[in-house]
C-alpha positions in Angstrom: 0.0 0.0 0.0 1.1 3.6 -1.1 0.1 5.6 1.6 1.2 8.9 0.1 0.3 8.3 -3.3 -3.5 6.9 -2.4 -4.0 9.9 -0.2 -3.0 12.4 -3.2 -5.0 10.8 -5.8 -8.2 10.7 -3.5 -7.4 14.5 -3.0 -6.9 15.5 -6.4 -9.4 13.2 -7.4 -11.9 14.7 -5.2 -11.0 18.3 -5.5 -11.1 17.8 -9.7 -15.1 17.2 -9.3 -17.8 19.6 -9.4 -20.9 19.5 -7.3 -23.1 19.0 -9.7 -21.0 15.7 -11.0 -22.4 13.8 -8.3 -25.7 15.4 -8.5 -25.5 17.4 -5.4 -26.5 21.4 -5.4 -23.4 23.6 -5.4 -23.9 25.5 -2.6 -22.5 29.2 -1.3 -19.4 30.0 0.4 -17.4 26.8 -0.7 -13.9 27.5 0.4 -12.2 24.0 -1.4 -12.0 23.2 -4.8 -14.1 20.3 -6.0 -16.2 18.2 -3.1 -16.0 18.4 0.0 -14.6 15.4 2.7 -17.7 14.6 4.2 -19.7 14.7 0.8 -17.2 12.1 -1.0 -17.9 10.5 2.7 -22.0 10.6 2.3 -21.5 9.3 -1.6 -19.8 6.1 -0.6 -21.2 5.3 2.5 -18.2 5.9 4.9 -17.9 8.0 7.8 -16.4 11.8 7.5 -13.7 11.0 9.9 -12.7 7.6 8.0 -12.2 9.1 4.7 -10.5 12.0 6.5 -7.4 9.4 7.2 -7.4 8.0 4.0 -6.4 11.4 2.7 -3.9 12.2 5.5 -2.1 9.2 5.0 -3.2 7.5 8.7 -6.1 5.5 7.8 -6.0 1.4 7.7 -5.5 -0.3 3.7 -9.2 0.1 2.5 -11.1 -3.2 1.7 -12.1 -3.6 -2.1 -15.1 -3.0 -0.5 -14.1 0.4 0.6 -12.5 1.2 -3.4 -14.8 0.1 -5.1 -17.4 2.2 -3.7 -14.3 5.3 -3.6 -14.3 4.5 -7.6 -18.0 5.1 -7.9 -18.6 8.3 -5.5 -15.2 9.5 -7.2 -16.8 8.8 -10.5 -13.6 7.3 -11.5 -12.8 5.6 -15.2 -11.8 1.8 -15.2 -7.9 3.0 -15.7 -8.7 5.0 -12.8 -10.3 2.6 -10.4 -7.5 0.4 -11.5 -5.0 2.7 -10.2 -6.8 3.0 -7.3 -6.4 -0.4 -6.4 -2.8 -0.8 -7.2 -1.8 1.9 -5.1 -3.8 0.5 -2.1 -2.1 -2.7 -2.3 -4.9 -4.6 -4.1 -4.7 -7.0 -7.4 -7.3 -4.9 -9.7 -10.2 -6.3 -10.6 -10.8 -8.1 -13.4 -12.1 -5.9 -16.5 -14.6 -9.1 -18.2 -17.0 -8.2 -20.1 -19.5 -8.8 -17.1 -17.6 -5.9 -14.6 -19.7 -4.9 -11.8 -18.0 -1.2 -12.6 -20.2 1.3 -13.2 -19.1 3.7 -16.0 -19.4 6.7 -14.5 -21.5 8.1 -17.1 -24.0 5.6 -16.3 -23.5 7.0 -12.6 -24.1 11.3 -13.5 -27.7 10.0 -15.7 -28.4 8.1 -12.3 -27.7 11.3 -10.2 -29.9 13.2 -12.2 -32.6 11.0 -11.5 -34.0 12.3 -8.6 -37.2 12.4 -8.9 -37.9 8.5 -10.5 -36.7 5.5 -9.3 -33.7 3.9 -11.0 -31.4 1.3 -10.2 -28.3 -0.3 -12.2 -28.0 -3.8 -12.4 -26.4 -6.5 -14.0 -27.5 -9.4 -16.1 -27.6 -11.6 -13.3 -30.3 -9.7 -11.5 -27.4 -8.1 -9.2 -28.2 -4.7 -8.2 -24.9 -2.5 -7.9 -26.3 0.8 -7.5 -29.8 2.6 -6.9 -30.8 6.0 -6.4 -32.7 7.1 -3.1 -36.0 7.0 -4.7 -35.4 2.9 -5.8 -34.8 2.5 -2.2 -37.9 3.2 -1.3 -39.7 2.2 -3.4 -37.7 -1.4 -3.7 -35.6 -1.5 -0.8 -32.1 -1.5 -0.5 -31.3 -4.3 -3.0 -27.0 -3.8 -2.8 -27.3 -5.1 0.4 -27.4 -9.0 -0.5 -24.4 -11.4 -0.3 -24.0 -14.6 -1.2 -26.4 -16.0 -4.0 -28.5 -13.6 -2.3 -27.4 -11.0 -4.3 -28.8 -12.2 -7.3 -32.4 -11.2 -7.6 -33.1 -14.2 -9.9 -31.9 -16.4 -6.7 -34.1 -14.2 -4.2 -37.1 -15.2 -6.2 -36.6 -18.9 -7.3 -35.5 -19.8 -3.2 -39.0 -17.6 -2.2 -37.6 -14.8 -0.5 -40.5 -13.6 1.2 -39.0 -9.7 0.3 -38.8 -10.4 -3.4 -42.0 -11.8 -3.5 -43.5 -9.3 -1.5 -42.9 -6.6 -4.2 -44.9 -8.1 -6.7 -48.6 -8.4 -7.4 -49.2 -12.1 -6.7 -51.2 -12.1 -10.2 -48.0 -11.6 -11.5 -45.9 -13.6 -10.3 -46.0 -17.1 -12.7 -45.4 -14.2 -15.8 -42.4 -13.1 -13.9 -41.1 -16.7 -12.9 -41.2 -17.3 -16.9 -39.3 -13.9 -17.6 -36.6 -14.1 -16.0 -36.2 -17.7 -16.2 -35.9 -16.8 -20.3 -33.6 -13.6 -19.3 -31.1 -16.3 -17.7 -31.3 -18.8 -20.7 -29.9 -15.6 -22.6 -27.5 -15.1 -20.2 -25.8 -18.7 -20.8 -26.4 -18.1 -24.0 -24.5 -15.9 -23.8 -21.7 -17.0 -21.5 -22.3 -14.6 -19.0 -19.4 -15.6 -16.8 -21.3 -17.4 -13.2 -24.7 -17.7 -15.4 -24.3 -21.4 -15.4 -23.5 -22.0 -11.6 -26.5 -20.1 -11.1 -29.1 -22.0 -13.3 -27.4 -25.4 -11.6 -28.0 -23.9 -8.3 -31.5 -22.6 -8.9 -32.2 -26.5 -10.4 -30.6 -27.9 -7.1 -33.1 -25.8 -5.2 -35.9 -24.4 -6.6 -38.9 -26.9 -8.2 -40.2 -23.8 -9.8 -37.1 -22.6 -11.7 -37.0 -26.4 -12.6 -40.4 -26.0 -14.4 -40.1 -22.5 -15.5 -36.2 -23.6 -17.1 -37.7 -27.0 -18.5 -40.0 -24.6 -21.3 -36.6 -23.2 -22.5 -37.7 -19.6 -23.5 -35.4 -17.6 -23.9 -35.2 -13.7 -24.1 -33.4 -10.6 -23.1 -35.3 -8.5 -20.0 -36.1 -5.1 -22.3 -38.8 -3.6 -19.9 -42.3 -4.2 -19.1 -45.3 -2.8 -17.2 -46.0 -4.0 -13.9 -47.5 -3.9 -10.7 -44.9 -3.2 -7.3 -46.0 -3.4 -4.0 -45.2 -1.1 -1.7 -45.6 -1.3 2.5 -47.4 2.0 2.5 -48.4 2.8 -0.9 -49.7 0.2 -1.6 -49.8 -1.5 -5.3 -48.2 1.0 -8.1 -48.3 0.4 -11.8 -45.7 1.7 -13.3 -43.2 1.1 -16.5 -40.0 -0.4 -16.1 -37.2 0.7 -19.1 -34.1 -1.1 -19.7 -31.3 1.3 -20.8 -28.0 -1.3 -21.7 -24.3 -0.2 -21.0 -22.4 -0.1 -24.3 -20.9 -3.7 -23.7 -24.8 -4.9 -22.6 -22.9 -6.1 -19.6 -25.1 -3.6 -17.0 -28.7 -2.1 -17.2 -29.9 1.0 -16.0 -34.0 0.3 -15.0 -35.9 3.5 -14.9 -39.8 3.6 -13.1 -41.6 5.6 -14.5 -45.9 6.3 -13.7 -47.9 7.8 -16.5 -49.1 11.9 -15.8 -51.5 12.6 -14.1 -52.6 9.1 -12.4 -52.8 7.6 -9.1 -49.1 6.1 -9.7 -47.7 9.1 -10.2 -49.0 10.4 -7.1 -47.5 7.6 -5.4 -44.4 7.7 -6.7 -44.1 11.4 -5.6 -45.1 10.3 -2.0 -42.3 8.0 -1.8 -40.0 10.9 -1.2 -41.9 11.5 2.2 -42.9 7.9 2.8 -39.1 6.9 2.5 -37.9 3.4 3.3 -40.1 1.2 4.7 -37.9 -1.9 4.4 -35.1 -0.9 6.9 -34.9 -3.0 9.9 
């Protein structure tokens, strides 16, 4: 680990972005260039005084836990991030067509989202990043580990969560959906896509079923029906926005104007997340 080295590229890092990078309103009487310490602190999801010793050179080596949420709040490029690793004393991770990086273009649409839920995930069903809105509406889906992680897991093993945020009358439709979206995935050769149908086989009599009809097709958005704790059952229309290596998918919820659903969706902003524990 490169103590001095890591704390000057946070710094520079840090001080090279702008408030409204990171989707955050620029505020009066800023007296350092580029973020503040405790704002790259709220946008990773460390403490003030943690990322504080990082930069003066006294802090522990960071987990690739710990950089790899740094890469994203520092909207870092996969050189970048790769740098970022080395210097901390960590192999980099590997850049395979299925990365769980998010592009940091991906990340400033996401930011700018802040009025609609949206979420980034992966073609295993893995969420990697949501925006504060998806929380509430969905949870806090990054917080899985394990096969857990895996939404496609979650619902084939009955997580009573997952299954919770769908209408019941549409569940066997979205059994049969994404059991076609993980055929493509194999297809594919999506790297872990084949450990995952053999698990879900080992485990699930559903996915068994569901697998045996072999349809196959890519998840490109659909209408449907979420369940929320206090809102109650929300209609709404789910796009599919592919990175440009189809390796990630941004899903934006959107309620048509002027409905009920839209209404709900703008009470989720006071509602907040009913799913902590």
């Amino acid at each position: 680990m490169d103590r001095a080295s890591l704390a000057d590229f946070l710094r520079r890092r840090r001080e090279a972005l702008r408030p409204d990078d990171v989707g955050l309103p620029p505020g009066v009487r800023r007296r350092t260039a580029g973020l503040r310490r405790e704002e790259v602190a709220a946008l990773t999801g460390m403490s003030a005084d943690y990322y504080a010793r990082l930069e003066q050179q006294r802090g522990p080596q960071p987990s690739e836990q710990v950089l790899t949420a740094l890469a994203r709040g520092l909207r870092l490029s996969l050189d970048e991030r790769d740098h970022l690793f080395r210097i901390a004393g960590h192999g980099t991770p590997s850049r395979a067509r299925r990365s769980e990086h998010v592009p940091p273009g991906v990340v400033r649409v996401l930011d700018r989202l802040f009025d609609t839920p949206a979420q980034v995930v992966t073609d295993l069903g893995v969420t990697v990043l949501q925006n504060r809105l998806a929380v509430a509406l969905l949870g806090d889906q990054t917080a899985y580990e394990g096969p857990a992680r895996s939404a496609f897991h979650r619902w084939f093993t009955a997580d009573p969560r997952e299954r919770a945020l769908r209408a019941e009358a549409e569940h066997a439709a979205q059994s049969r959906a994404w059991a076609a979206d993980l055929r493509a995935a194999t297809s594919r050769g999506v790297p872990g896509a084949q450990a995952l149908v053999e698990r879900l086989l080992a485990e699930s009599a559903e996915f068994a079923e569901v697998w045996a009809r072999h349809e196959v097709a890519t998840h490109t958005g659909q209408r449907k029906t979420l369940v929320h704790p206090e809102l109650g059952a929300v209609d709404l229309d789910c796009q599919v926005l592919h990175t440009e290596d189809r390796g990630l998918r941004l899903l934006v919820f959107t309620a048509t104007p002027g409905t009920p659903d839209a209404e709900r969706l703008e009470l989720l902003a006071v509602v907040g997340n009913q799913f902590s524990s």
